[in-house]
C-alpha positions in Angstrom: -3.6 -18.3 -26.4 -3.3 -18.2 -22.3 0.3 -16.7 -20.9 1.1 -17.3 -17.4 3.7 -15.5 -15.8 5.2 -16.0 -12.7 7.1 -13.1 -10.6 8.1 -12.5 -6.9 5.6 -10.3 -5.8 4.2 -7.0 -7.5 5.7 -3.9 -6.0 7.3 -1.2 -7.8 10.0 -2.0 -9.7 11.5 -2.8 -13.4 10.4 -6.4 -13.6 6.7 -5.7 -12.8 6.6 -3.0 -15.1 7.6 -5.0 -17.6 5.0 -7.3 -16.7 2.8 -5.1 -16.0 3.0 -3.5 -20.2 2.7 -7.1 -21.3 -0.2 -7.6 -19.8 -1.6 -4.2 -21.3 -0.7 -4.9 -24.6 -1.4 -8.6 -24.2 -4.8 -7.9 -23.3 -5.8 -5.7 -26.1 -4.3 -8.3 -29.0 -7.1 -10.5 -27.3 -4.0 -13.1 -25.8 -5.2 -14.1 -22.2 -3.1 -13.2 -19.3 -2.8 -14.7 -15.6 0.2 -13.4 -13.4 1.0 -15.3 -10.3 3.1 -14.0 -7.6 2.6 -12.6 -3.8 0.7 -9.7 -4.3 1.5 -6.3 -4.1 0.3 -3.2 -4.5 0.2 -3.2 -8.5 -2.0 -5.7 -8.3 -5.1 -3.6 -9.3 -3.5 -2.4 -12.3 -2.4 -6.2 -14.0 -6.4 -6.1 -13.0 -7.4 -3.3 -14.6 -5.8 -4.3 -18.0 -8.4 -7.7 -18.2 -5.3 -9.8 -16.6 -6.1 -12.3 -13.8 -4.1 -12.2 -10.5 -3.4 -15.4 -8.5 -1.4 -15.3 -5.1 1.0 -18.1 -4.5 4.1 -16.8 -2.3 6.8 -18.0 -4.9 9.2 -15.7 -4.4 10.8 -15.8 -1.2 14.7 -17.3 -0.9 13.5 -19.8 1.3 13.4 -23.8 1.4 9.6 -23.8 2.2 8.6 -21.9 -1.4 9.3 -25.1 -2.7 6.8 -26.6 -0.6 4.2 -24.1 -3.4 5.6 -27.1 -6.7 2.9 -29.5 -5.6 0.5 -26.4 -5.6 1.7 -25.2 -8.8 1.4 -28.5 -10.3 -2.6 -28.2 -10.0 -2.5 -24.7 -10.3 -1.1 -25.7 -14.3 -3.1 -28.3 -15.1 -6.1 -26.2 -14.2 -5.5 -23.2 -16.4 -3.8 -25.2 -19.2 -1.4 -22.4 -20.2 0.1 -22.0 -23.6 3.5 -20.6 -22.1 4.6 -20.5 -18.7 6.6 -17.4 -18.9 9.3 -17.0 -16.0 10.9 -13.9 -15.0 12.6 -14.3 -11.8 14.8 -16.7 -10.3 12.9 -18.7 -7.1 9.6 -18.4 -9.3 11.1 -19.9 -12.2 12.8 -22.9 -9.7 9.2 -23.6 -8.4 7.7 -22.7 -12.3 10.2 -25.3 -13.8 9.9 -27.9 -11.4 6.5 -28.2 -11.8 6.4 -28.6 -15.1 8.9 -31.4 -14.8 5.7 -33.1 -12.8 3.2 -32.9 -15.4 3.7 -35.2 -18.4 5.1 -33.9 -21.1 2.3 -33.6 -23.8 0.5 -31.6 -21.1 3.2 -29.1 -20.1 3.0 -25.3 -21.1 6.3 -24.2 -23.6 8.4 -22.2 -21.2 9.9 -18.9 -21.9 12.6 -17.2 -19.6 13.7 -13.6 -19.3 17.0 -12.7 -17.9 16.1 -8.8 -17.0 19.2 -8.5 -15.0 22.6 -9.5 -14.5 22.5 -12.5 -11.7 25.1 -13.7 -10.2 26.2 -16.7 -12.6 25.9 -20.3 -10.6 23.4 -23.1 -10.4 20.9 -21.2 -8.8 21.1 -18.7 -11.8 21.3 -20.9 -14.4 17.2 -21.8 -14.3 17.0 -18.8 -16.3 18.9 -20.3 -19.0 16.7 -22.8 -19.1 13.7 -22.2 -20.9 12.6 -23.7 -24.0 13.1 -20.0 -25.2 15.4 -17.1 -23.2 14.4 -13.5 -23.6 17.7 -11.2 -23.6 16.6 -7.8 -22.6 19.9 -6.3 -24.5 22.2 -7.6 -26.6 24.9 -7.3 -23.7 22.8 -9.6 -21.5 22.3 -12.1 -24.6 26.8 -11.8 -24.5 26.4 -12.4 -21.2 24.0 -15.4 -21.2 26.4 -17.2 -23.8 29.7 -16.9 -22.0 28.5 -17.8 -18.5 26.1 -20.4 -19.6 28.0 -22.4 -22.5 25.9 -25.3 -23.5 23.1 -24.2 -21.4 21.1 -22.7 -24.1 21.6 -22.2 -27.4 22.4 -19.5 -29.6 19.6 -19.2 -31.8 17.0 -19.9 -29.1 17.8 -16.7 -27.6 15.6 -13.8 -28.4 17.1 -10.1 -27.6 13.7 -7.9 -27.0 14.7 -4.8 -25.4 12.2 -3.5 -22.7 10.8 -0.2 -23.5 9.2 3.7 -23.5 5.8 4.3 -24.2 6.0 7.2 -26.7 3.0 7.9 -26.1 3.6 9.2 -22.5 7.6 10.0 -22.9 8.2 12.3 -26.0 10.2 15.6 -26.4 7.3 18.2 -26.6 5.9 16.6 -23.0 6.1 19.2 -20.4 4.6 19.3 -16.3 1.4 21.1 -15.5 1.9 24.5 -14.5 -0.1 23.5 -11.0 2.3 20.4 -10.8 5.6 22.9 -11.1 4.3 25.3 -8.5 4.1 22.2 -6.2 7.4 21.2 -7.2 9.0 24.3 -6.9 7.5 24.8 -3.5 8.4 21.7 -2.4 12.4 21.9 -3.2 12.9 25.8 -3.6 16.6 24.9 -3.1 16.2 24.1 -6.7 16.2 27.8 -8.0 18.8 28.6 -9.9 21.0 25.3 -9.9 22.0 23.0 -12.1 19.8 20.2 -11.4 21.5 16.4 -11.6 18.8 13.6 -11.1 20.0 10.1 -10.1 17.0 7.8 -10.1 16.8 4.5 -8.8 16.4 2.8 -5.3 19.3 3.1 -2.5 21.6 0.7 -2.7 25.3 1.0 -3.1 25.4 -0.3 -6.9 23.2 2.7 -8.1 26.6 4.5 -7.6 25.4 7.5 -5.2 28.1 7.7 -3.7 30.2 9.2 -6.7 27.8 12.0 -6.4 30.5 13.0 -3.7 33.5 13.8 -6.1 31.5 14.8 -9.1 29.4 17.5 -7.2 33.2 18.7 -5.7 34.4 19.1 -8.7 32.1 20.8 -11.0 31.5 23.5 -7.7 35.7 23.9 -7.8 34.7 25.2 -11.3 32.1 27.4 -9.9 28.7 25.4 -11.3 26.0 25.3 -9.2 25.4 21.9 -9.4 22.9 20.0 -7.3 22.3 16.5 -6.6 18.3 15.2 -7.0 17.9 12.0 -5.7 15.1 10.2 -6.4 14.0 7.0 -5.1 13.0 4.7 -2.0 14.9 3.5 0.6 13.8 -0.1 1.3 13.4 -1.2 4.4 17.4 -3.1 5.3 19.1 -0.3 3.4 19.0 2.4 6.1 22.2 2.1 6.9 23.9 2.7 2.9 21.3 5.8 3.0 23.0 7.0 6.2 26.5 5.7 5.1 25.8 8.6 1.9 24.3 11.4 3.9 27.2 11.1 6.4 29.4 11.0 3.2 27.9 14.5 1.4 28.3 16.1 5.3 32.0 15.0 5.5 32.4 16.9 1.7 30.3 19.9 2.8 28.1 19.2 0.2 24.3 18.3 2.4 22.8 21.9 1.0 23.8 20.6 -2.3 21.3 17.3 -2.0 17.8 16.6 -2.2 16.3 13.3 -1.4 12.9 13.1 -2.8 12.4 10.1 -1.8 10.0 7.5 -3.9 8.3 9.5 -6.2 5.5 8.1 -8.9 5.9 11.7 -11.2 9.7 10.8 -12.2 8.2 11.4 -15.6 7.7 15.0 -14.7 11.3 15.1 -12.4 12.9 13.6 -15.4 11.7 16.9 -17.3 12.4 19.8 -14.7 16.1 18.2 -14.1 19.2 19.6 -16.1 20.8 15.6 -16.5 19.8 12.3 -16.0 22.6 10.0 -14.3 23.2 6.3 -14.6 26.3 5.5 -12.1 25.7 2.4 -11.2 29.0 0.3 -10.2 27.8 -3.0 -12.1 26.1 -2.4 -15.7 22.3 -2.7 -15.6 21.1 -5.2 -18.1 18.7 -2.2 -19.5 17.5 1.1 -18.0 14.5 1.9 -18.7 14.4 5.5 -16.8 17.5 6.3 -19.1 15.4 5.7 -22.0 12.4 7.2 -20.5 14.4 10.6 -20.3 16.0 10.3 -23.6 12.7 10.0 -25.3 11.6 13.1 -23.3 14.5 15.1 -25.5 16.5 15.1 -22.1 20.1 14.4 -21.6 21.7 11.4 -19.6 25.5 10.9 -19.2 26.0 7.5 -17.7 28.8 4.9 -17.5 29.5 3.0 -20.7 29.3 -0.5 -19.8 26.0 -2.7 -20.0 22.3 -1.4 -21.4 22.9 1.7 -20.8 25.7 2.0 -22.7 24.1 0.7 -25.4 21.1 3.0 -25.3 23.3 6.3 -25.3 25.7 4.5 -28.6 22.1 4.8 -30.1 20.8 8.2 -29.1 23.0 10.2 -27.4 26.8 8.7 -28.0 28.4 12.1 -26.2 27.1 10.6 -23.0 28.9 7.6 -22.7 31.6 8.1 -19.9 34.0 5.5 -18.6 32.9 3.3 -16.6 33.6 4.4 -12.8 35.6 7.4 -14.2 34.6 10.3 -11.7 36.8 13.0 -13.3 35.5 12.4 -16.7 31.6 12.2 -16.0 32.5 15.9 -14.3 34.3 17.1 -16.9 31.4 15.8 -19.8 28.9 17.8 -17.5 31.1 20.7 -17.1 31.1 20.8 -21.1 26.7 20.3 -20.8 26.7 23.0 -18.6 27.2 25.8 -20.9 26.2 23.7 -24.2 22.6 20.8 -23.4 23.1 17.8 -25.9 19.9 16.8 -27.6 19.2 13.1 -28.2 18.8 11.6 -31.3 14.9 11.2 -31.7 12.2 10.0 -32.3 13.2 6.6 -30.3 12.4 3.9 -33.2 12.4 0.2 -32.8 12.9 -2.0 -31.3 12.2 0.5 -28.3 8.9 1.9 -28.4 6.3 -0.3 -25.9 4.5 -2.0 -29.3 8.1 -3.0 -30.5 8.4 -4.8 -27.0 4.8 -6.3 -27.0 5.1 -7.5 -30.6 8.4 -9.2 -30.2 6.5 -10.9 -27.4 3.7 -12.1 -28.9 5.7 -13.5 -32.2 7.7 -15.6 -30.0 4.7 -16.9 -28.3 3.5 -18.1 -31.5 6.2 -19.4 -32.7 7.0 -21.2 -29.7 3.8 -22.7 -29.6 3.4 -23.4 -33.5 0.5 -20.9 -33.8 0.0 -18.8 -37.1 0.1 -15.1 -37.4 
């Protein structure tokens, strides 16, 4: 069995790791794996698990990555996929309308995975158009039905939560003393503080900006709470990054904030840090660092609505706070402060890595009439 999936490109981010686990566990069942996209620098690991890498720039918003169908069309018919497995929207378009040019006996089964909440319209609706669609929660699957009635049906969409590798994230994990040294003599303002870690790129929907009224009230109550924020600032979103420090300065809270900046230990900054946070102002269709920290025994109090939400219903329900509710996510870690939550563990399935790569590779099969 050959899978061929197509993504934008192959940074860092929650779709190629998805991809790039697939491929890893894809690999070692003996299925064959090609990823096409434009590159990146995670290409050498989808090539170290036994995957193949092909460059086709598919993924820009742009009238001329339609000019890559034609190409695609060959690209196809050479490799003779099983299943054409999409995951993002201007690959799939270019994906989906190739297909449409090869005749139909000859066409790879598609497979679609919505891993985030788009914005619902025409352009969206490709990813409701596979011959399967991959849920990655069971509020995307809600979200799938009601914005996409008639679309796709019911029982041809397959909820398989992404996932932790408990192998790597579990509750008796701890840093290397020489990596703590380094940490703590890299952010000595740490000492002593009640550590808040809000992972995630900067961009307004992570929610940073609440970081403003929930640091000012949990100091009114004399906590020493501090702000880690971790993650990149891509290049465009200077300005929101400004927009936030300029914020914390206005609140007299800068000593109270550390930017780490994009960091590829959050394992290990997930440990040393008192709380995880999940603020973001739109639910996330998963979160996969939330569930990375829970399965290292740590706590996370996020918002209630989307993945998340459902994540701390199953292992941590005491750190579900209203959505956008400032006052109550300080008040729940005012309460943490003096008493730590532990999660619910061990994480079970469906979300442990072989739960995710299993699921995968059963719906392959079935979609393309192959026994177990």
């Amino acid at each position: 069995m050959k899978i061929m999936h197509l993504l934008p490109s192959l940074s860092s981010g929650g779709v190629e790791q998805v991809v790039l686990e697939l491929c890893e566990g894809l690999c070692e069942r003996g299925v064959e794996c090609v990823v096409v996209s434009a590159g990146g620098p995670m290409v050498s690991a989808i090539e170290a698990t036994g995957a193949r890498h092909i460059t086709r720039p598919i993924g820009r918003k742009s009238i001329r990555t339609f000019m890559q169908v034609g190409k695609m069309v060959r690209l196809i018919k050479e490799e003779k996929p099983d299943v054409l497995h999409l995951h993002s929207r201007v690959p799939a378009w270019v994906g989906y309308l190739a297909c449409k040019r090869i005749k139909p006996h000859m066409r790879p089964k598609v497979i679609t995975t919505f891993h985030g909440f788009h914005s619902v319209n025409f352009y969206s609706a490709i990813m409701a158009s596979g011959d399967r669609v991959i849920a990655v929660s069971d509020c995307m699957k809600e979200h799938i039905l009601q914005n996409y009635p008639g679309k796709v049906l019911p029982d041809h969409i397959c909820v398989i939560p992404n996932s932790v590798n408990t192998e790597q994230n579990f509750p008796g994990y701890r840093p290397s003393a020489e990596w703590l040294k380094e940490w703590r003599s890299t952010y000595p303002e740490l000492e002593g503080k009640y550590t808040l870690c809000l992972p995630g790129r900067i961009t307004r929907i992570k929610g940073a900006a609440h970081l403003v009224p929930i640091l000012s009230k949990l100091h009114e109550r004399g906590i020493p709470a501090h702000a880690v924020i971790v993650g990149e600032t891509k290049k465009g979103k200077e300005a929101i990054r400004q927009e936030l420090v300029e914020a914390f300065e206005q609140a007299g809270l800068t000593p109270h904030v550390t930017w780490t900046g994009h960091r590829t230990d959050l394992r290990d900054v997930l440990c040393v840090c008192d709380v995880t946070l999940s603020l973001t102002l739109q639910p996330e269709s998963f979160g996969k660092t939330t569930l990375e920290a829970l399965a290292l025994g740590r706590p996370v109090a996020g918002y209630e609505h989307g993945g998340v939400g459902e994540q701390l219903n199953v292992f941590l329900p005491s750190g579900r706070v209203p959505t956008n509710d400032t006052a109550a996510m300080a008040d729940r870690l005012a309460e943490w402060y003096t008493s730590t939550p532990e999660p619910r563990l061990p994480v079970g399935a469906p979300y442990r890595r072989e739960d995710m790569i299993e699921a995968h590779v059963r719906l392959y099969r079935e979609i393309c009439s192959i026994e177990a």
